[in-house]
Z-matrix of the N, CA and C atoms (Angstrom, degrees):
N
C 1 1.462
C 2 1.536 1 109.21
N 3 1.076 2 88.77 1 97.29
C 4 2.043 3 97.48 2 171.54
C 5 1.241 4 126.33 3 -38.54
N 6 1.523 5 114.23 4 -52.17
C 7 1.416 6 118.36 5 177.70
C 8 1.827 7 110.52 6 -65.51
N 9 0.841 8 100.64 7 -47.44
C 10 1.709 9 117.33 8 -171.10
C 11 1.370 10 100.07 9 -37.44
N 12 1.501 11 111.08 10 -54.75
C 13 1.214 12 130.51 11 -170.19
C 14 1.486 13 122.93 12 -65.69
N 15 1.423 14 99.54 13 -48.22
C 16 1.891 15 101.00 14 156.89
C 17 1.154 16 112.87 15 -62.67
N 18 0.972 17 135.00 16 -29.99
C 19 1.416 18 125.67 17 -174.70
C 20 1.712 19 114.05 18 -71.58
N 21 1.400 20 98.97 19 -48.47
C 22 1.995 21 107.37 20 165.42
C 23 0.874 22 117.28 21 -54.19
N 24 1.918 23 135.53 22 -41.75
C 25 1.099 24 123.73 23 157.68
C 26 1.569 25 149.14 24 -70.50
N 27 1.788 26 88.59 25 -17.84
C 28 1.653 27 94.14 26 149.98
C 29 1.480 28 133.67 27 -82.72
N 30 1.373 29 111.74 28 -18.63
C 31 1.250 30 115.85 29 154.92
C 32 1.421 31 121.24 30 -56.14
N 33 1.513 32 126.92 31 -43.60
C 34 1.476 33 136.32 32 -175.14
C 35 1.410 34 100.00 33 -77.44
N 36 1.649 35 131.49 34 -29.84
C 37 1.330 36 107.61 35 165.19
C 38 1.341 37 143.26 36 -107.12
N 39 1.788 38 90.46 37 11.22
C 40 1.336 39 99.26 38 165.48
C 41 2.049 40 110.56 39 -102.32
N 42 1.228 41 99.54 40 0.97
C 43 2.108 42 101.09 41 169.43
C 44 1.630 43 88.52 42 -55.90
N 45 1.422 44 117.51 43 -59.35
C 46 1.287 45 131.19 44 -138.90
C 47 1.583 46 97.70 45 -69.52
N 48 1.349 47 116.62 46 -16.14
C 49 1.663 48 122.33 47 -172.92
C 50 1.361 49 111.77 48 -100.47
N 51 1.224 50 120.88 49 -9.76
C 52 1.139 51 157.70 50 -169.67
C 53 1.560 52 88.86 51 -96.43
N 54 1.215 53 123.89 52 -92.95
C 55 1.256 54 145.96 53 -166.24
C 56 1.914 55 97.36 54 -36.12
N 57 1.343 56 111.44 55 -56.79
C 58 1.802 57 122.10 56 -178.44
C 59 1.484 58 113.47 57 -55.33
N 60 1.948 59 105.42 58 -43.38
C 61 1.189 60 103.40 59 -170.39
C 62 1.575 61 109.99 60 -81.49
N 63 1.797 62 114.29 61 -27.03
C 64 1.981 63 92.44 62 171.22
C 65 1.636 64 109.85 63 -71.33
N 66 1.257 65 118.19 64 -17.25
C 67 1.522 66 98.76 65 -171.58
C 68 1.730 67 110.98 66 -95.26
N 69 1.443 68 114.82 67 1.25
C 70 1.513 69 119.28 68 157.21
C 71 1.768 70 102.06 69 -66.88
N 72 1.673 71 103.22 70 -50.76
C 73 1.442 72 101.53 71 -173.10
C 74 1.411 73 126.39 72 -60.14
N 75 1.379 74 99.87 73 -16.23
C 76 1.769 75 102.48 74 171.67
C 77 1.551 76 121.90 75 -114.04
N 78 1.598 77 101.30 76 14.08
C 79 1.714 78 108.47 77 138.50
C 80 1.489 79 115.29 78 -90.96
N 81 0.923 80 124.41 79 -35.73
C 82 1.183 81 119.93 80 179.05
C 83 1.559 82 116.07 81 -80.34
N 84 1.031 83 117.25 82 -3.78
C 85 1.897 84 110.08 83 167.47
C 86 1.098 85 89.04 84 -101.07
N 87 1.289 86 150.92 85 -6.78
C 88 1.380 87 137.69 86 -178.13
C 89 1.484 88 98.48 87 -95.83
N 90 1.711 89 130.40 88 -41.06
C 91 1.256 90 128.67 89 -176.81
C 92 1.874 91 104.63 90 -62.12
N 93 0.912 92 100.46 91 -40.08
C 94 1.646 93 114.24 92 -173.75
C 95 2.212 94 100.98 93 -75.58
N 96 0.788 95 119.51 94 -32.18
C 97 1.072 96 118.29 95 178.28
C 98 1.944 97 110.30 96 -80.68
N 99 0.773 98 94.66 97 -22.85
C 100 1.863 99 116.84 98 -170.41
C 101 1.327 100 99.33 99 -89.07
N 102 1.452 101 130.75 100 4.46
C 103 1.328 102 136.35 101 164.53
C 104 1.076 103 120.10 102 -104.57
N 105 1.457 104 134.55 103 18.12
C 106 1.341 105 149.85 104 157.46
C 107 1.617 106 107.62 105 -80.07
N 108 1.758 107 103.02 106 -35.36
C 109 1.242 108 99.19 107 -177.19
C 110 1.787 109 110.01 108 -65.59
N 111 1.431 110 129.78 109 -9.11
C 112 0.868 111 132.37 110 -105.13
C 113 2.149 112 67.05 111 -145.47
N 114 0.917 113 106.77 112 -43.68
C 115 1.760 114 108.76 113 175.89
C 116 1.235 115 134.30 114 -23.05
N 117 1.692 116 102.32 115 -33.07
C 118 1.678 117 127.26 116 -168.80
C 119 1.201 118 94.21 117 -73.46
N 120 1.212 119 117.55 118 -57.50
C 121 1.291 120 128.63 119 -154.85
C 122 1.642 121 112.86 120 -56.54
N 123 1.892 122 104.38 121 -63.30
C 124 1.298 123 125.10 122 161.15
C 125 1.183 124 115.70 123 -40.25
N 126 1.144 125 137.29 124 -47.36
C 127 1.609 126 139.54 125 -158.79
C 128 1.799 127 101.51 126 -77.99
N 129 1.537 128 97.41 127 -47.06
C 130 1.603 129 105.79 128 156.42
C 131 1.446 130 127.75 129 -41.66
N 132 1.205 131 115.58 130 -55.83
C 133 1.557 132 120.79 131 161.82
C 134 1.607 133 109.99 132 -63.04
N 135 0.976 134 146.20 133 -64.14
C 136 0.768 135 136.36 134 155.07
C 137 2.033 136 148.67 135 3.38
N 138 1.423 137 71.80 136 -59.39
C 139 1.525 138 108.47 137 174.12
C 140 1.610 139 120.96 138 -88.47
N 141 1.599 140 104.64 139 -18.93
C 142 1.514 141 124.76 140 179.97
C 143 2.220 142 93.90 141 -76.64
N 144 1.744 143 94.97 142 -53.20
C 145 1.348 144 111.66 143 172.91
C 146 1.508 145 110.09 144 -57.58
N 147 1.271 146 138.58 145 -61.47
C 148 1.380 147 117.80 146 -178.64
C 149 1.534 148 127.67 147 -70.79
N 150 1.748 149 96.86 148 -1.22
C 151 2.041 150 99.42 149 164.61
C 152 1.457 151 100.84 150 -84.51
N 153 1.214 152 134.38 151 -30.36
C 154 1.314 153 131.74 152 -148.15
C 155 1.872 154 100.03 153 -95.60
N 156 1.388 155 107.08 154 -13.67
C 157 1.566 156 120.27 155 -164.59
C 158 1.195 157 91.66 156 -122.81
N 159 1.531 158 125.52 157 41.46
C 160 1.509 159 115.84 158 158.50
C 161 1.429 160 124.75 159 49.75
N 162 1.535 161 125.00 160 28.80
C 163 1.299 162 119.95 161 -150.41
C 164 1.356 163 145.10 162 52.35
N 165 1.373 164 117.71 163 30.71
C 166 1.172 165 139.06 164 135.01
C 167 1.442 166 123.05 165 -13.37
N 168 1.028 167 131.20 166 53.10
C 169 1.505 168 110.95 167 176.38
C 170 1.210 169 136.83 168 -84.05
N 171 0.900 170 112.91 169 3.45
C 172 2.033 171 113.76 170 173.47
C 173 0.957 172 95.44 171 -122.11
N 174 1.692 173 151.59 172 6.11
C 175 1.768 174 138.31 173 116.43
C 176 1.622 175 113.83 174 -36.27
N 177 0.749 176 98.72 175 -60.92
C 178 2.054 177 123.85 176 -168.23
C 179 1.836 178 99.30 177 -54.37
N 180 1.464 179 108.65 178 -60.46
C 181 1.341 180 108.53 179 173.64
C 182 1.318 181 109.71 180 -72.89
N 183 0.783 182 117.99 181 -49.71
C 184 1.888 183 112.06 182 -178.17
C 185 1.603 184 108.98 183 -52.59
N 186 0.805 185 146.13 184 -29.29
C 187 1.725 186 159.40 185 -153.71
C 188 1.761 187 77.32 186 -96.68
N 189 1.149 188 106.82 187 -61.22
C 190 1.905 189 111.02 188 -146.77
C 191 2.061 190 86.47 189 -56.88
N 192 1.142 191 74.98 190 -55.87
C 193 2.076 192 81.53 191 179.23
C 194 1.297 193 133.33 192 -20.29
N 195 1.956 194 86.16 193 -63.19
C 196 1.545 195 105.73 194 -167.63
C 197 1.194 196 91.63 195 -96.48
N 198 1.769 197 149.70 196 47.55
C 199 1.117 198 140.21 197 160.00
C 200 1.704 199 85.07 198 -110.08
N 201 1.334 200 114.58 199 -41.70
C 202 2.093 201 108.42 200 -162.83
C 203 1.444 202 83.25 201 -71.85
N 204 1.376 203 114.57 202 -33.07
C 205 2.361 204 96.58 203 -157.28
C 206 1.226 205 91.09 204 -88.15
N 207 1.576 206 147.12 205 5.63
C 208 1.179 207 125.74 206 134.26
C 209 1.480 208 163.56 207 -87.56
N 210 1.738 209 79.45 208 -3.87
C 211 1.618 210 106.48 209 178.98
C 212 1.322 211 90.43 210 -81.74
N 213 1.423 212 129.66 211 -41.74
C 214 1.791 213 140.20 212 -150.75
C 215 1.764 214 83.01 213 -76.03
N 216 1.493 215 137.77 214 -59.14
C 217 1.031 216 136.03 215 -171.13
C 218 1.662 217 110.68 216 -60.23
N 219 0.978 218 135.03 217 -44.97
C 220 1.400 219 150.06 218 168.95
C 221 1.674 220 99.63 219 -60.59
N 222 1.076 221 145.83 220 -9.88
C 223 1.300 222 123.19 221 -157.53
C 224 1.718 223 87.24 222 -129.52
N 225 1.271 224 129.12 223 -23.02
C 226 1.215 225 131.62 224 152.74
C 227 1.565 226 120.85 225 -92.62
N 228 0.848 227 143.51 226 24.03
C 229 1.212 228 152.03 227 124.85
C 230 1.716 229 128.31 228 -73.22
N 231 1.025 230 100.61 229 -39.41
C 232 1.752 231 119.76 230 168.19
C 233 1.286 232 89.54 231 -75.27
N 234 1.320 233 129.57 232 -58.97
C 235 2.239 234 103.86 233 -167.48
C 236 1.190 235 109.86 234 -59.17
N 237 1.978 236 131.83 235 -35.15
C 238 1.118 237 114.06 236 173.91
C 239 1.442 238 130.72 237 -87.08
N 240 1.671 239 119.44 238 -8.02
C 241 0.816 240 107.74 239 163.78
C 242 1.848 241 121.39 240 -81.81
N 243 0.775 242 118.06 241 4.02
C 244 1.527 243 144.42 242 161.53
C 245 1.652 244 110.89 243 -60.43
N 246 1.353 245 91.85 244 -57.30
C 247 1.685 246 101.11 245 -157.57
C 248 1.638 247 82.47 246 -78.52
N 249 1.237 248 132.77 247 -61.20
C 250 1.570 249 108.70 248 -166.87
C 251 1.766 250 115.80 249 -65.25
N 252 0.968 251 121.08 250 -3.53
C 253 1.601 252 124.91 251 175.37
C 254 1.541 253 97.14 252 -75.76
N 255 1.033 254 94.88 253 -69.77
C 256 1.883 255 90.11 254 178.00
C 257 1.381 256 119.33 255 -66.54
N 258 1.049 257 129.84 256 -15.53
C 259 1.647 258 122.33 257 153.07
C 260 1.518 259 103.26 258 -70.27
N 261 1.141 260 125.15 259 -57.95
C 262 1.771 261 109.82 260 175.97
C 263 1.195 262 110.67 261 -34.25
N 264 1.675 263 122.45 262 -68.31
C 265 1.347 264 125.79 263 -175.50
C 266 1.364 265 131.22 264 -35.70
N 267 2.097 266 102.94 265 -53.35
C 268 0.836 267 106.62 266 159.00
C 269 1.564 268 147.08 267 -2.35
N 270 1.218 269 79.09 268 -71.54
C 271 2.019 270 127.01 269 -156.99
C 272 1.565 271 81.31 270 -67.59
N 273 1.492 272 109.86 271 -68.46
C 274 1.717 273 112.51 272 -141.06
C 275 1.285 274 94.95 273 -91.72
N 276 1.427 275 146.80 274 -44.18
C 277 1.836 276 119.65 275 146.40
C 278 1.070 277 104.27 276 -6.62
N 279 1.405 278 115.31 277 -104.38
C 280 1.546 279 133.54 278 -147.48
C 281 1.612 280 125.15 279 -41.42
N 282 1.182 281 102.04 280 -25.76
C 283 1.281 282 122.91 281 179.94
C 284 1.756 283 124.09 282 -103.79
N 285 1.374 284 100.84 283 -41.90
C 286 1.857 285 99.20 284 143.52
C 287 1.323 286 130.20 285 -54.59
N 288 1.076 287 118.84 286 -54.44
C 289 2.036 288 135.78 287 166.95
C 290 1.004 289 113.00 288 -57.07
N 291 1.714 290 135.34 289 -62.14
C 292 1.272 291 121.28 290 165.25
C 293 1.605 292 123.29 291 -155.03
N 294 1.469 293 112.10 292 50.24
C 295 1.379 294 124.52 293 127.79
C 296 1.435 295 96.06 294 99.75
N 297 1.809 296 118.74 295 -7.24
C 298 1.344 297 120.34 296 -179.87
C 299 1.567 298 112.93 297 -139.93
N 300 0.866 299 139.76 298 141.74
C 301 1.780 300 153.53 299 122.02
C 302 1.997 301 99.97 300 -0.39
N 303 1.217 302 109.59 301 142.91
C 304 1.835 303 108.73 302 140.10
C 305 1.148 304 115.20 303 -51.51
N 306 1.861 305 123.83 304 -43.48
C 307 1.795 306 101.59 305 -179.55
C 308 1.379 307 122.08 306 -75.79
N 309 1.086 308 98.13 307 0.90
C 310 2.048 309 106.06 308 -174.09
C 311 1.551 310 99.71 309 -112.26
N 312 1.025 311 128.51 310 -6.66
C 313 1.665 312 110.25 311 -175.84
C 314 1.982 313 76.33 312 -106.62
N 315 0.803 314 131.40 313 -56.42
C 316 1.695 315 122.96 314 -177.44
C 317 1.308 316 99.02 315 -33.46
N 318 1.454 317 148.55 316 -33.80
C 319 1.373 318 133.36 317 -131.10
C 320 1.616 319 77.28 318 -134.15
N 321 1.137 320 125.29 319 -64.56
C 322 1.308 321 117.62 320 165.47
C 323 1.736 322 104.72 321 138.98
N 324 1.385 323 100.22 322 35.25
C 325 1.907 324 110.78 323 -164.38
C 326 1.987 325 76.35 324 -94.12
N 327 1.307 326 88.37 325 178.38
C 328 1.449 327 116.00 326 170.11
C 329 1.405 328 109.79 327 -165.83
N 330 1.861 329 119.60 328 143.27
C 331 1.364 330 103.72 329 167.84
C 332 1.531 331 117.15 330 -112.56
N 333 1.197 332 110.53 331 154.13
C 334 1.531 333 112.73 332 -171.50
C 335 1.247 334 119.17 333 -144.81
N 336 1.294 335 116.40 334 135.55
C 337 1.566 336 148.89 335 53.45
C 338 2.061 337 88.35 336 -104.42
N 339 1.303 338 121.12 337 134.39
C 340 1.351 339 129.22 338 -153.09
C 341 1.814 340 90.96 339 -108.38
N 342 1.343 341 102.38 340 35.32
C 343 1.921 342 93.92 341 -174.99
C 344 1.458 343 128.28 342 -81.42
N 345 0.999 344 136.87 343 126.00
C 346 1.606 345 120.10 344 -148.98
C 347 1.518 346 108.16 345 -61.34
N 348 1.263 347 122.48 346 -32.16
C 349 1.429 348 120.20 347 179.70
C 350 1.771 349 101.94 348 -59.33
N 351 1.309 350 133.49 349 -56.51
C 352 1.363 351 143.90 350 -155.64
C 353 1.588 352 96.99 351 -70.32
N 354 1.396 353 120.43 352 -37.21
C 355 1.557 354 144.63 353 -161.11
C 356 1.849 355 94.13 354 -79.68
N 357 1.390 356 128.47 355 -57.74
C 358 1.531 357 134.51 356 170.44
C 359 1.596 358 103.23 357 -66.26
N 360 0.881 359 125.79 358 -9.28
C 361 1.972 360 110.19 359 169.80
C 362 1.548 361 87.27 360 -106.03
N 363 0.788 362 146.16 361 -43.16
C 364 1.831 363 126.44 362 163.19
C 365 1.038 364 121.73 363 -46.64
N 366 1.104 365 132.96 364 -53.30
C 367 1.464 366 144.11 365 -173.00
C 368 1.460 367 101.65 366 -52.18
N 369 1.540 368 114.44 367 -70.94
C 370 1.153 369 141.15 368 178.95
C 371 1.550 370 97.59 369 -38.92
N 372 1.022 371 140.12 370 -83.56
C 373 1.648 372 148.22 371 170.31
C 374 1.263 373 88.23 372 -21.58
N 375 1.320 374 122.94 373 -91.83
C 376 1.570 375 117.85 374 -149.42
C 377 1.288 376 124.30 375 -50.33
N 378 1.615 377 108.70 376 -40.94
C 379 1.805 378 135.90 377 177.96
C 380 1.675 379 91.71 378 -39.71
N 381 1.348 380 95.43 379 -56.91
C 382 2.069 381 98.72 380 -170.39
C 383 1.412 382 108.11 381 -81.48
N 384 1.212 383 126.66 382 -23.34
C 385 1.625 384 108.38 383 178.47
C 386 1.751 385 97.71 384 -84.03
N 387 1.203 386 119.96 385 -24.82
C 388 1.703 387 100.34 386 175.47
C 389 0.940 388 119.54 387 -103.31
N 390 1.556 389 140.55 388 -12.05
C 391 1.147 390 139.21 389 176.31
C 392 1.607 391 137.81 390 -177.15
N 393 1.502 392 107.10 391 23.40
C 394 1.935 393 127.20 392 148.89
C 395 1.532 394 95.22 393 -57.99
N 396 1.797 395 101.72 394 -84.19
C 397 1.265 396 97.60 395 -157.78
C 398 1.551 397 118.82 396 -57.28
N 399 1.053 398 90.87 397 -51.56
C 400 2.292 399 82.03 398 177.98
C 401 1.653 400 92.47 399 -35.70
N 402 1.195 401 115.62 400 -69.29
C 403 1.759 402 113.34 401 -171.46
C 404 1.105 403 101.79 402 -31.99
N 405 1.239 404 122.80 403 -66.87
C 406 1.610 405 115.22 404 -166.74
C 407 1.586 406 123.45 405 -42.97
N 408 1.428 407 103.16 406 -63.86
C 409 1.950 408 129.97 407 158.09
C 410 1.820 409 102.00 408 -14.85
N 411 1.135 410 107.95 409 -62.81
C 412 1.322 411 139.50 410 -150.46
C 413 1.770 412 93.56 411 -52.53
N 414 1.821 413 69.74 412 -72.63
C 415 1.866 414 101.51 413 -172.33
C 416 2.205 415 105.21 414 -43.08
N 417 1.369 416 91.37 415 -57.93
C 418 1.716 417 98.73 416 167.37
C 419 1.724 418 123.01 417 -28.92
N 420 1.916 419 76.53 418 -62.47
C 421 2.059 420 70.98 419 -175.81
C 422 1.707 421 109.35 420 -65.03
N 423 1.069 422 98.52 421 -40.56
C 424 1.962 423 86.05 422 174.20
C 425 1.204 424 122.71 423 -36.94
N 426 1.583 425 107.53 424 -40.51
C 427 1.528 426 101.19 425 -154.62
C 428 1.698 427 98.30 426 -106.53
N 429 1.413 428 126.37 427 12.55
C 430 1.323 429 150.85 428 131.26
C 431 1.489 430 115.51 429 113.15
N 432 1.485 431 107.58 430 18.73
C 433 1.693 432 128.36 431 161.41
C 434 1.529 433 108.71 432 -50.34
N 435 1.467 434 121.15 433 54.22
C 436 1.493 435 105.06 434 -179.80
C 437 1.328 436 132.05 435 -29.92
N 438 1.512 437 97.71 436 -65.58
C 439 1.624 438 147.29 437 166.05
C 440 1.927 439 97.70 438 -23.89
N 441 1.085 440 109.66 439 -92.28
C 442 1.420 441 147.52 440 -163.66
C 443 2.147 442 89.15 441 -50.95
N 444 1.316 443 105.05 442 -63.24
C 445 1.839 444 108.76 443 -179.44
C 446 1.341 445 103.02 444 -47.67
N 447 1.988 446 112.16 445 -56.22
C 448 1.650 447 90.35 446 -172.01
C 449 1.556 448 111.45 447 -64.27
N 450 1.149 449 143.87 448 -62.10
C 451 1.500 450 146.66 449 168.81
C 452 1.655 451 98.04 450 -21.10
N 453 1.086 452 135.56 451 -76.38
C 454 1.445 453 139.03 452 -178.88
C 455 2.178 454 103.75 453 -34.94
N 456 1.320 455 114.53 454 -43.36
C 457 0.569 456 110.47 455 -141.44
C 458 1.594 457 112.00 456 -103.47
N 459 1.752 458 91.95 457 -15.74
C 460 1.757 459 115.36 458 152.18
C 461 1.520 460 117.24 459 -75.09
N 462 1.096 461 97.19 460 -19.60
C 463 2.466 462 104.09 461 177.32
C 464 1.555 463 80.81 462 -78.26
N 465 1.305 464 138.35 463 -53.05
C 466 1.636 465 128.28 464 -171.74
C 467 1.371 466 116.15 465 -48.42
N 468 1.291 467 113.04 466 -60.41
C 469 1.474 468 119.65 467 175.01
C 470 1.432 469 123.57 468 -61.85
N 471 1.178 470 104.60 469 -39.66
C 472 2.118 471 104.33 470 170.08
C 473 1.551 472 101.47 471 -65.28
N 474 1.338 473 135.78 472 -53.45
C 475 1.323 474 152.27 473 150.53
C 476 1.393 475 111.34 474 2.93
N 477 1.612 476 85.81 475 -82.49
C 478 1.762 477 95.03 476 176.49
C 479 1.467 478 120.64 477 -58.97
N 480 1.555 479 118.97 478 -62.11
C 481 1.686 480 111.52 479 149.01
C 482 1.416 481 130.57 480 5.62
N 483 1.881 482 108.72 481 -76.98
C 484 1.114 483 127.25 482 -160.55
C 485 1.810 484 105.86 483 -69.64
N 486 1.267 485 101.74 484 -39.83
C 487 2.039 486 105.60 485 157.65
C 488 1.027 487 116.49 486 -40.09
N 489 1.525 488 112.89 487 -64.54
C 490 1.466 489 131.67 488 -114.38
C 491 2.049 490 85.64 489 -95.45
N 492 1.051 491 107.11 490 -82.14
C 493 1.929 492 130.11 491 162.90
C 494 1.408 493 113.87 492 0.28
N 495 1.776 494 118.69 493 -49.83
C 496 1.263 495 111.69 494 -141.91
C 497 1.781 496 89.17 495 -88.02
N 498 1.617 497 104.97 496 -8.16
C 499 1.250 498 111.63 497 -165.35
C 500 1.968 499 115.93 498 -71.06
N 501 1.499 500 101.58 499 -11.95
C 502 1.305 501 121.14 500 160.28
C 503 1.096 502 127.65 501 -69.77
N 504 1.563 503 129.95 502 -21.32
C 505 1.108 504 136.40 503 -161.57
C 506 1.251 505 107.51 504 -96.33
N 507 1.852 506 116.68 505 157.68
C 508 1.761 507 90.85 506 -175.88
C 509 1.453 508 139.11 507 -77.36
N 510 1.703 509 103.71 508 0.56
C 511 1.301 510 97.83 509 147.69
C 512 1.814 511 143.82 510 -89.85
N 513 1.394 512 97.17 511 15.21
C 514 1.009 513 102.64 512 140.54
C 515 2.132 514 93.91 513 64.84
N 516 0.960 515 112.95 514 13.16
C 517 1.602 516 106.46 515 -171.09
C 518 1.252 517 121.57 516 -118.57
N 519 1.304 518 117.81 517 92.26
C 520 1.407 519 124.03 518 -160.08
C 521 1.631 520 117.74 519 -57.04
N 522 1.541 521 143.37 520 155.52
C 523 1.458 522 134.03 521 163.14
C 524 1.714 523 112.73 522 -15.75
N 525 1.381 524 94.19 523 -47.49
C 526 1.900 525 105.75 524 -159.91
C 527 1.874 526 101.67 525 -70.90
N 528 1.719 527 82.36 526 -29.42
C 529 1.995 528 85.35 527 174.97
C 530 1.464 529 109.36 528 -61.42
N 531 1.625 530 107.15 529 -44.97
C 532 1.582 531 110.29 530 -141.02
C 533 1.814 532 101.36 531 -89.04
N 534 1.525 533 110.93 532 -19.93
C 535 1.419 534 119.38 533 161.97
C 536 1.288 535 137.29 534 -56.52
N 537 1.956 536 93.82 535 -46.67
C 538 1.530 537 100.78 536 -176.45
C 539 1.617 538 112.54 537 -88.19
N 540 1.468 539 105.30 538 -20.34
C 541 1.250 540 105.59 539 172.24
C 542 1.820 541 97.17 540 101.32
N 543 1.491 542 94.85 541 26.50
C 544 2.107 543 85.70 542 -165.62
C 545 1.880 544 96.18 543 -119.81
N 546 1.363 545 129.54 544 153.66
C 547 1.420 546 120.74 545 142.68
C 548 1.105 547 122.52 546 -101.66
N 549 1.222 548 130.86 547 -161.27
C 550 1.840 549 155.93 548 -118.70
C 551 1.361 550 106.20 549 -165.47
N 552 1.213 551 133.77 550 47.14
C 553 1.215 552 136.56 551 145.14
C 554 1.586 553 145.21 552 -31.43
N 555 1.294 554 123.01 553 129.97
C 556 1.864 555 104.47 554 158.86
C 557 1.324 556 115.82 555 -56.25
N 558 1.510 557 89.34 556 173.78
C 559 1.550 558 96.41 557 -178.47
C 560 2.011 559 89.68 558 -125.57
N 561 1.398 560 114.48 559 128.97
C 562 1.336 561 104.01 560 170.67
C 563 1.692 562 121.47 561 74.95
N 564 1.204 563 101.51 562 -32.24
C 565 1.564 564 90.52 563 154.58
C 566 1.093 565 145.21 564 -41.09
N 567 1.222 566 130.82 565 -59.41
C 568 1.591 567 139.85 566 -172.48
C 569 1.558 568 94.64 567 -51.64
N 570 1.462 569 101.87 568 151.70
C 571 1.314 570 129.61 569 176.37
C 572 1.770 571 112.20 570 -90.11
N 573 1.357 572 120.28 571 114.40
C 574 0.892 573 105.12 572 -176.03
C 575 1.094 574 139.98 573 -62.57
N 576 1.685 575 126.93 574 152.81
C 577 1.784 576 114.05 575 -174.32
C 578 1.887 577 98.87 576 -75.11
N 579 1.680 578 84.07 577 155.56
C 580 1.678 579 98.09 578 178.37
C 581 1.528 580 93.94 579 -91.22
N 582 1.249 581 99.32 580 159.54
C 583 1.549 582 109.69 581 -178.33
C 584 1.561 583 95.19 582 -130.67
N 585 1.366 584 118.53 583 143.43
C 586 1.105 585 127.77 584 -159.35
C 587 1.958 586 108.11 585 -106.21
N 588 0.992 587 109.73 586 126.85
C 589 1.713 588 133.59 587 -152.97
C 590 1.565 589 88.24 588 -62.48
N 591 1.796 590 112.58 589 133.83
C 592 1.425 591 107.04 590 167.80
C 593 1.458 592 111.64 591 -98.40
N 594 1.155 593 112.94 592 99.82
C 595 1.871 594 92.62 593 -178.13
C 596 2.019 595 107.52 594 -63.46
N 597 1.242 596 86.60 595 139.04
C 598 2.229 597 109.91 596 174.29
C 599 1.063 598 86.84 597 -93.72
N 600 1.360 599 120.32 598 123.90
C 601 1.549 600 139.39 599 133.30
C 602 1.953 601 123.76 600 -55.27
């Protein structure tokens, strides 16, 4: 079953995206936590700011604030823009070198013509139907675009759809196919042709 099979291998290469993005998330609560160490320092500035502001104190604290909720915003923005670089990479390695993903050489798909130019407009497609735009959405609500993340974050889901869907159909050729110009093949299936015996006199 063809479809079945894309689907196991998008499951096997999206565990693995899965797998990148909790262990970005537990550098980054550790980078964000590691800015307490970082308090002395701030509170120092701070404190330089409420001598210099005549006693100012809700200048002095407000500054100290919006220095941590911007390092904390910056340090999650860098894991996801991280995590979709290496899902690009991912993608366009595996498929320049040898024409498949880990979830597609497990299952035994391959895509073809495997040319690195045709292989980076796939990548690129897929990177954003599974996980640019959510990144982007994501990145929004942090930085407190309620509005703007959900809208961002409905273009993700039609997105993913518009990939994901065509892969039901009997051609079988997903967005990332019909962009790069590549298909979704077995690997080893076909039955071989008979070749017909020359009798030597």
């Amino acid at each position: 079953m063809p479809k079945l099979r894309r689907a196991v291998a998008w499951s096997v290469d999206f565990a693995l995206v899965v797998a990148l993005a909790s262990a970005l998330a537990v550098l980054t609560f550790h980078r964000i936590s590691a800015l307490v160490t970082d308090v002395p320092e701030l509170a120092t500035r701070g404190g330089l700011d409420l001598l210099t502001s005549r006693g100012d104190v809700l200048d002095a604290s407000e500054d100290l604030g919006l220095s941590l909720w911007n390092k904390s915003v910056l340090y999650v923005e860098q894991a996801f823009g991280l995590l979709v670089l290496a899902v690009f990479l991912y993608q366009w390695v595996c498929l320049a070198l040898a024409g498949r993903t880990v979830g597609k050489a497990l299952v035994g798909l391959k895509v073809t013509p495997s040319l690195p130019r045709r292989a980076a407009r796939r990548a690129a497609v897929t990177t954003a139907a599974d996980v640019a735009v959510y990144a982007v959405a994501c990145v929004l609500l942090v930085e407190g675009q309620v509005v703007l993340s959900v809208l961002v974050w409905a273009v993700a889901v039609v997105l993913f759809l518009l990939n994901a869907l065509p892969v039901l159909s009997p051609g079988r050729r997903s967005l990332a196919d019909r962009v790069a110009g590549t298909a979704v093949s077995g690997v080893g299936l076909s039955r071989p042709v008979a070749t017909p015996l020359v009798r030597t006199s």
